[in-house]
C-alpha positions in Angstrom: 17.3 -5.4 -15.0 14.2 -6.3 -16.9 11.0 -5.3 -15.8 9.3 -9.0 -16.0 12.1 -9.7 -13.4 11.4 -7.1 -10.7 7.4 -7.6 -11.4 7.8 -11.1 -10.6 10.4 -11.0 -7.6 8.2 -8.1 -6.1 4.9 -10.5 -6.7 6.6 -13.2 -4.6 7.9 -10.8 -2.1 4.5 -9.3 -1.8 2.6 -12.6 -1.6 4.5 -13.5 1.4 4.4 -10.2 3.1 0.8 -10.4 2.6 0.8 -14.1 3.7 2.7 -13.1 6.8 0.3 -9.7 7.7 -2.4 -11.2 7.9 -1.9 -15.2 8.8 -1.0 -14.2 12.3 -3.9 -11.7 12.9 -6.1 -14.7 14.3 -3.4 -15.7 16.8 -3.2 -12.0 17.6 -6.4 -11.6 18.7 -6.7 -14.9 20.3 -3.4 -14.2 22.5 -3.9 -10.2 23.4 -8.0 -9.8 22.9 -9.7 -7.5 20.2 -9.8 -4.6 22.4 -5.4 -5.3 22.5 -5.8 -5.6 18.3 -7.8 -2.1 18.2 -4.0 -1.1 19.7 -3.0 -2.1 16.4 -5.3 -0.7 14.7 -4.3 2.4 16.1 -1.0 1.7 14.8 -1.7 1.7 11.8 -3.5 4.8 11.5 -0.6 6.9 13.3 1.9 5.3 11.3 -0.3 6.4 8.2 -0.2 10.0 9.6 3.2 10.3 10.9 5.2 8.9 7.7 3.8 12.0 6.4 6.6 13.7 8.3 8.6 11.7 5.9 8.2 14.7 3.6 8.3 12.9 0.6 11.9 12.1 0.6 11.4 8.3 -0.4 9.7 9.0 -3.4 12.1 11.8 -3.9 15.1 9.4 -4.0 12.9 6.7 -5.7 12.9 9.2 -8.5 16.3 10.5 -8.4 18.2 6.9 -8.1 16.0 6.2 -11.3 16.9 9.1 -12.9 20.9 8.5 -11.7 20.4 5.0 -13.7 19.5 7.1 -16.7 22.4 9.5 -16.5 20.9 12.4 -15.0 23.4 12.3 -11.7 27.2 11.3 -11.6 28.2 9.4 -8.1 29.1 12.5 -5.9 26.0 14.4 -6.6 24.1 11.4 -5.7 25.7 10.4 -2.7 25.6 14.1 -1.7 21.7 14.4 -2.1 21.5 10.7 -0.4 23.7 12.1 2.4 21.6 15.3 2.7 18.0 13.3 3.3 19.5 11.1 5.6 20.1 13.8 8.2 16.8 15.6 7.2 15.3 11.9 7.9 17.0 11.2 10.9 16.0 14.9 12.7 12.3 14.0 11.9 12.4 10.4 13.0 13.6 11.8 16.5 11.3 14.3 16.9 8.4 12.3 15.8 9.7 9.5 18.6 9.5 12.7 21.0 6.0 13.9 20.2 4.5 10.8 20.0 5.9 9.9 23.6 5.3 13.6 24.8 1.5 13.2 23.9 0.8 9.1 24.7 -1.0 10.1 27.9 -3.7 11.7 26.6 -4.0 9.7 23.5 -5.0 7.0 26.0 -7.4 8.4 28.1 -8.7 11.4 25.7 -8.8 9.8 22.7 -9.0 6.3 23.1 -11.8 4.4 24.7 -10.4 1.3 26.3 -12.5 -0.9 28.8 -11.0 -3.7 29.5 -6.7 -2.9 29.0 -5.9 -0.1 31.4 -4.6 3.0 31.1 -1.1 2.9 32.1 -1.3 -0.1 29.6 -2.4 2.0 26.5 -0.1 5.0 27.3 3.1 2.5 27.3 2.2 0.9 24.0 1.9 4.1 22.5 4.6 5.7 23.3 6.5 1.8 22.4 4.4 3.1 18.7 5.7 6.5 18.3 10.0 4.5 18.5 8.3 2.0 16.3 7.0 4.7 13.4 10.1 6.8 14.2 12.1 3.8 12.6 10.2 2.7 9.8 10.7 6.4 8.8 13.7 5.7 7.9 13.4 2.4 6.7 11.5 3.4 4.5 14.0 6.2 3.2 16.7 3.0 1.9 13.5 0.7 0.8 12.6 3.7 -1.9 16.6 4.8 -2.9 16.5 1.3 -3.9 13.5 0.8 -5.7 15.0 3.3 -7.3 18.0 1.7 -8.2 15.9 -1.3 -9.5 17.1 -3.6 -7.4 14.2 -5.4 -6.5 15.2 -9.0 -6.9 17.1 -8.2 -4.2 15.1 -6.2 -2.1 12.4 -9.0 -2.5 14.7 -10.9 -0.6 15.4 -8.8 1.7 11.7 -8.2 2.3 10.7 -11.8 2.8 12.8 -12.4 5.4 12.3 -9.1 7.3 8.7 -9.4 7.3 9.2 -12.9 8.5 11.1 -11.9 11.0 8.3 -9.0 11.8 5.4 -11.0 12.3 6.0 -14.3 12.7 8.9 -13.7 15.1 5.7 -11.6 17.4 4.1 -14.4 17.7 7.0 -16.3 18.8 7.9 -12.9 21.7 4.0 -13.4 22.5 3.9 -17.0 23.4 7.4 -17.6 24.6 8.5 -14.3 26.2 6.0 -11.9 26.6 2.3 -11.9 25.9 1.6 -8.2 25.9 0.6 -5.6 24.0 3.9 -3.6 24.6 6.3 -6.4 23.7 4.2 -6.9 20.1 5.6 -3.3 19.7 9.0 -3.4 20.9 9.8 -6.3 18.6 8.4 -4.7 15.2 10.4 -1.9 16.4 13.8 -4.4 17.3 12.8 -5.3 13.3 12.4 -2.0 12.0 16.6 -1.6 13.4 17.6 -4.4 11.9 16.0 -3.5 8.5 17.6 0.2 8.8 21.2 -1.6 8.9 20.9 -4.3 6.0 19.1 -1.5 4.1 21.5 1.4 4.3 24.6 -1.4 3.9 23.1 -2.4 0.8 22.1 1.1 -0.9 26.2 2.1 -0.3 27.2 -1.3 -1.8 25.2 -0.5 -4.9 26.3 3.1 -5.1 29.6 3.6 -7.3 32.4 5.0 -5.0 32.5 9.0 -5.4 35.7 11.2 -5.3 34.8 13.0 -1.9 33.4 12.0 0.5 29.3 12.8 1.3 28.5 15.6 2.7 25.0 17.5 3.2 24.4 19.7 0.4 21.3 22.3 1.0 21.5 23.3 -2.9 20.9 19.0 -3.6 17.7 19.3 -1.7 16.9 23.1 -2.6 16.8 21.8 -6.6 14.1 19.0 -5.6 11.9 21.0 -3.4 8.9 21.6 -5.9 8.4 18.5 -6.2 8.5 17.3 -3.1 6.7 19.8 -1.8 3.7 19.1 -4.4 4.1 15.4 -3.3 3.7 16.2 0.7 0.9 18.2 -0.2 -0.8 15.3 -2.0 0.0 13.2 0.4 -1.2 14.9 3.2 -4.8 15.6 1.2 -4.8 12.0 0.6 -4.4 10.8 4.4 -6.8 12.9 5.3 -9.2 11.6 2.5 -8.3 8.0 3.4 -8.0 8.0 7.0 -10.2 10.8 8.0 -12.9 7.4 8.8 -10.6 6.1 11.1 -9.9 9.1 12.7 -13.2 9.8 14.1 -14.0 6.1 14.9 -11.5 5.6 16.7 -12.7 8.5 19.1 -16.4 7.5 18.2 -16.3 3.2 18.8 -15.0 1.4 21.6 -11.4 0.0 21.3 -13.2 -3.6 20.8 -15.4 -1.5 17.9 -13.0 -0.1 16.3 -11.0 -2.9 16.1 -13.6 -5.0 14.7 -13.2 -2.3 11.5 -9.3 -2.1 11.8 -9.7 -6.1 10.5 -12.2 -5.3 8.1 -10.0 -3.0 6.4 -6.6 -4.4 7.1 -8.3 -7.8 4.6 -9.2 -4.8 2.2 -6.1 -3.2 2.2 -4.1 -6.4 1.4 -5.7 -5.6 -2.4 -2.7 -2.8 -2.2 -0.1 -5.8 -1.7 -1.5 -6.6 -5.6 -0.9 -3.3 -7.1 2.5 -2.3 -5.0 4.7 -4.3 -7.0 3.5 -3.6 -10.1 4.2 0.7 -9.0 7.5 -0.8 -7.8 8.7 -2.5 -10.4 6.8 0.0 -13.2 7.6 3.8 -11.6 11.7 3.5 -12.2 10.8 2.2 -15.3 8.2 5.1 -16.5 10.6 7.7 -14.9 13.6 6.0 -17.2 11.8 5.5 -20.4 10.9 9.9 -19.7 14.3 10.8 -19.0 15.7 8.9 -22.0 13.1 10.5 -24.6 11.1 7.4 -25.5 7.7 8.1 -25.6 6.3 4.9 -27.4 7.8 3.0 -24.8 6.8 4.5 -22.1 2.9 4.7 -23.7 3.1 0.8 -23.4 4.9 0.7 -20.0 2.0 2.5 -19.0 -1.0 0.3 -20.3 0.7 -2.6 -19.9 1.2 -1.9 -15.7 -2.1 -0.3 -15.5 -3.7 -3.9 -17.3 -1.6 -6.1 -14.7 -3.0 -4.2 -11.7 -6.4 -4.4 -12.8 -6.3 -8.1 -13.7 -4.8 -9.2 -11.1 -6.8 -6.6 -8.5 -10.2 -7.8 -9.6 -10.3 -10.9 -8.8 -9.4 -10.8 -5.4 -11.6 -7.7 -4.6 -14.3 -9.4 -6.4 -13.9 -12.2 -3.7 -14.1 -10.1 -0.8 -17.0 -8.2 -2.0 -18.9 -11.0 -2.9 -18.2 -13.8 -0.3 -17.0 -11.5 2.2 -18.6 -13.6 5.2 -17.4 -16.7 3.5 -13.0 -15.3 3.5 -13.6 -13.7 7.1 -14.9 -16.9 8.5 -12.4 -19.1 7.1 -9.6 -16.9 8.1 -10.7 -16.2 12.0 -12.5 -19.7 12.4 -15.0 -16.9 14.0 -18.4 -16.8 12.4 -19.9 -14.4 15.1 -17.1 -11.7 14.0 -17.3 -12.8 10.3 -21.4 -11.7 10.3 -20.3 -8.5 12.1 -17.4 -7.5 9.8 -18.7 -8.7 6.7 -20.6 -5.8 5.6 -17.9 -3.4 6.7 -15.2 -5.7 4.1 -17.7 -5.3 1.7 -17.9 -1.4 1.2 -14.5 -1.0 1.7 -13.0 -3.6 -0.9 -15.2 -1.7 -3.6 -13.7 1.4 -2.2 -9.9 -0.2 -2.4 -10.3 -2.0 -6.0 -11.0 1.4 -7.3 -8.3 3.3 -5.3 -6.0 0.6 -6.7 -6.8 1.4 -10.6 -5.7 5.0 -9.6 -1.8 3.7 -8.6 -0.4 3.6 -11.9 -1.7 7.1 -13.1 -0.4 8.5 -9.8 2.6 6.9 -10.8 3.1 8.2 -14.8 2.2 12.1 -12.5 5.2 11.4 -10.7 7.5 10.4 -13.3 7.1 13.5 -15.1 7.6 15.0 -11.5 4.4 16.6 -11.8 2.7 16.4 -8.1 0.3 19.0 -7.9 -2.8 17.9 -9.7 -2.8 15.1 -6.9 -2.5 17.9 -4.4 -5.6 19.8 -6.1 -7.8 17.2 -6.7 -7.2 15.9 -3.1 -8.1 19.7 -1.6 -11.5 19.9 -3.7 -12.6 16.2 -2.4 -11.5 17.6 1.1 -14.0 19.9 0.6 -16.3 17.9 0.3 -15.7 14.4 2.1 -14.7 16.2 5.4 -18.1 17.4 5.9 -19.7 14.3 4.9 -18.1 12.0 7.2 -18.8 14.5 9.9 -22.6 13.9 9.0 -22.1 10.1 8.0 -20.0 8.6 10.7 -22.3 9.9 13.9 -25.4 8.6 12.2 -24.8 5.4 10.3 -21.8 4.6 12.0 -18.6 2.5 10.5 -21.0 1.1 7.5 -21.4 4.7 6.6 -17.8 5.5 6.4 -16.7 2.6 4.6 -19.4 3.4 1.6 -17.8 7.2 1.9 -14.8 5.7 0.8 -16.6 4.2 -2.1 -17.9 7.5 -3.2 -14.6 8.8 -2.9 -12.4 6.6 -5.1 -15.5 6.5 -7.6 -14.9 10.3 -7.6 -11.0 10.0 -8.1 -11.6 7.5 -10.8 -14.0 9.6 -13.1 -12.5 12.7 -12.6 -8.7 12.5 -11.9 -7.6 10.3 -15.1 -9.7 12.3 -17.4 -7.4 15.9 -15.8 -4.4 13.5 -16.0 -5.0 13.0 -19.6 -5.1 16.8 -20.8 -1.6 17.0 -20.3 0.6 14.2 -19.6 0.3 10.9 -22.4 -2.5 12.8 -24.6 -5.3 10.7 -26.6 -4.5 7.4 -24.3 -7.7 8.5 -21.8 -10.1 6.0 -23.5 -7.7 3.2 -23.9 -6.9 3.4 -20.5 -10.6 3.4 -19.2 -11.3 1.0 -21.4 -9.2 -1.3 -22.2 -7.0 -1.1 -19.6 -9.7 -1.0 -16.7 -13.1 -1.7 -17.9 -12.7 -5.1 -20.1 -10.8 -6.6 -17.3 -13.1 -5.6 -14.4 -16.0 -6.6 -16.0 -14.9 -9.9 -17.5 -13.7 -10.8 -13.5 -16.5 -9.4 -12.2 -19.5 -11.3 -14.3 -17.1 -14.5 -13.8 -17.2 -14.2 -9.5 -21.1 -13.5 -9.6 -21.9 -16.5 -12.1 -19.9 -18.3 -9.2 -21.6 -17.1 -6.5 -25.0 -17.7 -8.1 -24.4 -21.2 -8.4 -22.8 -21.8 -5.3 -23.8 -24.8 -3.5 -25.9 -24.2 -0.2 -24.5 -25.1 3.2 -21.1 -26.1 2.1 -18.5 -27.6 4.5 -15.3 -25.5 5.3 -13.3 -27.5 3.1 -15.8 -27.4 0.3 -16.6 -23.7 1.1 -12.1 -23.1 0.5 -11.9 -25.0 -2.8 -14.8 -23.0 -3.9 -13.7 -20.1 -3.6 -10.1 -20.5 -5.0 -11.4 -21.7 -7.9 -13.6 -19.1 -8.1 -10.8 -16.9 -8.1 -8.5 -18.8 -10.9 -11.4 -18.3 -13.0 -12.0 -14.7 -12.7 -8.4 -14.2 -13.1 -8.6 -16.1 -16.2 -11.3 -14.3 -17.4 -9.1 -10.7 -16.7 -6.2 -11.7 -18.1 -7.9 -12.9 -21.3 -9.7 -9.5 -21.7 -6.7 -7.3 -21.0 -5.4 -7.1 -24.7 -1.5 -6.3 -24.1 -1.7 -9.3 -21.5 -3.8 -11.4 -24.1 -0.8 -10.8 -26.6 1.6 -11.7 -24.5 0.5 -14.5 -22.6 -0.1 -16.1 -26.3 2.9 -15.2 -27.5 5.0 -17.4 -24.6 2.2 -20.1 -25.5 3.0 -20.4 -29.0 5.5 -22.5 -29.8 8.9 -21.4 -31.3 8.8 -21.0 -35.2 5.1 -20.8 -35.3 5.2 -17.5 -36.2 5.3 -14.1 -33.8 2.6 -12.3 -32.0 3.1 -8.6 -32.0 3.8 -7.6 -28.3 
């Protein structure tokens, strides 16, 4: 399946997922109160830390199914590693479900400081989080194996109506059945099942029939173990960089504080829902085109997926770094929580835009199963963004952090690419910073503040929207014009047939 296929289909997919995150978060906080929402704040961050149990296995069979599309595994020894992660995944989601019960108690009363939702309240919610996290463990062992597979038409599907079902279907639980905290959790988790079954169904469906049967194979895993091992390390250095802020704010702030910041960064974050399927449709592809020996194809897979995330990146970011009161108020209907967050999206959509260039190297480091210089460039900035948030966070508070985050992905950005570039896809370091990252960004960038400059004063709601989405078709104009690979091919579907043929 072509590549324009699963970019688009996963663009959809995303668009709605992103639609459905964060339409609902209003109602949320309406129906269970922000100091409830700072619960699901606090989801998010253990989620975050416990899928690292998840040991890298969904990247590891992202990999593998690509590389079994390419030859490189015959059915049985694909079913047989398959077979092997499940039980691996399915000891860990239990005991994760376990811990996170076991310790609920004092997450709630040492950790956590709630005012207004009691204690018994908090400590059941949690414990309805660790089941939740347990199961999109695994979930999110079938999403990857087919990724992998390149699939993603399909999967998009899929998606959409899952994360349909996920959010819109707790607001329906919230204002029909139950309008607590602890039945918001036990439906994502009802969902989570249900995604577990239609996934796992599918992934056999897709997988050729084998002449044994599965069985667990310790030699499947023990061959795959470097890598994986490289990746949890990474992983785990990169949690720690990324949610090392939330961490201590959530013991710092009040529930009602810290959830004000949970918002902030959850409209940040939805900048990721730009570059994930563009890694999803472009990381099977990069680890094919390796496997298969074709460098020049994988050189433009390369700049080509990098361009599309930047272009498409900056001028959302650009939005939300520039207007940031304007999209918060519009969103909530809540200018009182709009002023207060506002400088908090700020900080951390710079810090996301420029975490989100990073995806698509990360991605080329993997395809050449090379996860290590991840894992060491993540321990050096541990070394030094540990201590500084310890200094930051107590003095200057959640504005503080979210500009540590800055620092930090300016940090990745200069430094990581360039010790990328010494060994993996040699003399494509400038064309990447450049061309691939710089003309973009700046071309987006100049467009939004020409926009905001001449922005009329006092503008109604309705005024304020249409402002601000045109704004954005023009910056993305302006980015997809100075990408060059997008440049060529946009014009090359505009020409008209027998015209003559732009070189792709």
């Amino acid at each position: 399946m072509s590549v324009q296929r699963n970019l688009v289909a996963n663009y959809i997919a995303q668009a709605w997922t992103a639609l459905m995150g964060l339409a609902f978060i209003p109602a949320y906080i309406q129906l269970l109160g922000m100091e409830a929402y700072g619960l699901i704040g606090f989801f998010a961050l253990l989620q975050a830390w416990l899928l690292l149990l998840d040991m890298g296995m969904s990247f590891v069979l992202n990999r593998e199914m690509a590389r079994f599309s390419a030859g490189a595994h015959d059915a049985q020894s694909i079913r047989n590693l398959l077979r092997s992660v499940e039980y691996v995944a399915l000891v860990v989601a239990g005991l994760v479900a376990l811990g996170v019960m076991q310790a609920s108690g004092w997450l709630a009363t040492g950790w956590l400081r709630a005012q207004a939702l009691a204690p018994e309240v908090v400590t059941e919610a949690i414990a309805v989080m660790g089941f939740v996290v347990a199961a999109r463990l695994v979930e999110s062992l079938y999403h990857g194996a087919i990724l992998g597979l390149q699939r993603q038409v399909w999967l998009a599907i899929a998606n959409s109506v899952l994360v349909t079902l996920r959010w819109a279907g707790a607001l329906g639980v919230l204002l029909w059945v139950d309008g607590s905290i602890r039945a918001f959790f036990l439906w994502q988790g009802a969902v989570s099942l249900l995604a577990i079954m239609v996934f796992a169904v599918a992934l056999y469906r897709l997988l050729p029939r084998a002449v044994k049967r599965a069985t667990f194979s310790l030699e499947s895993l023990r061959g795959l173990w470097r890598f994986a091992a490289g990746l949890v390390a990474s992983t785990a250095l990169a949690l720690l960089l990324t949610q090392v802020d939330k961490i201590l704010l959530s013991k710092l702030l009040s529930l009602e504080s810290f959830g004000v910041y949970a918002l902030a960064g959850v409209v940040a974050t939805a900048l990721l829902q730009l570059v994930t399927p563009v890694t999803q449709a472009y990381y099977p592809r990069l680890t094919a085109l390796l496997t298969s020996g074709d460098e020049p194809g994988l050189v433009r897979a390369y700049h080509e997926g990098a361009q599309i995330v930047c272009a498409l990146m900056v001028p959302a970011a650009m939005l939300l770094i520039v207007f940031p009161a304007s999209v918060l108020r519009l969103w909530t209907g809540d200018a009182a929580l709009a002023e207060r967050a506002a400088p908090l999206l700020c900080a951390l959509a710079i810090g996301t835009a420029l975490n989100g260039f990073m995806n698509m190297p990360y991605m080329l480091q993997l395809a050449h199963g090379w996860s290590s210089l991840a894992a060491r460039v993540n321990a050096v900035a541990a070394l030094v963004l540990v201590p500084a948030l310890l200094w930051v966070t107590p003095r200057y508070g959640a504005l503080g952090a979210a500009w540590v985050w800055v620092a930090l992905n300016a940090g990745y950005l200069t430094v990581g690419v360039a010790l990328m570039h010494r060994r993996v896809l040699r003399g494509e370091k400038a064309a990447w910073y450049f061309a691939d990252v710089a003309l973009p960004a700046v071309a987006g960038a100049l467009v939004t503040v020409l926009m905001y400059a001449i922005k009329p004063s006092g503008p109604s709601a309705i005024v304020e929207l249409v402002w601000l989405v045109v704004t954005g078709l023009l910056s993305l104009l302006a980015s997809v014009s100075a990408a060059p690979l997008l440049r060529q091919r946009v014009l090359a579907r505009l020409r008209p047939a027998g015209s003559g043929k732009v070189t792709p």
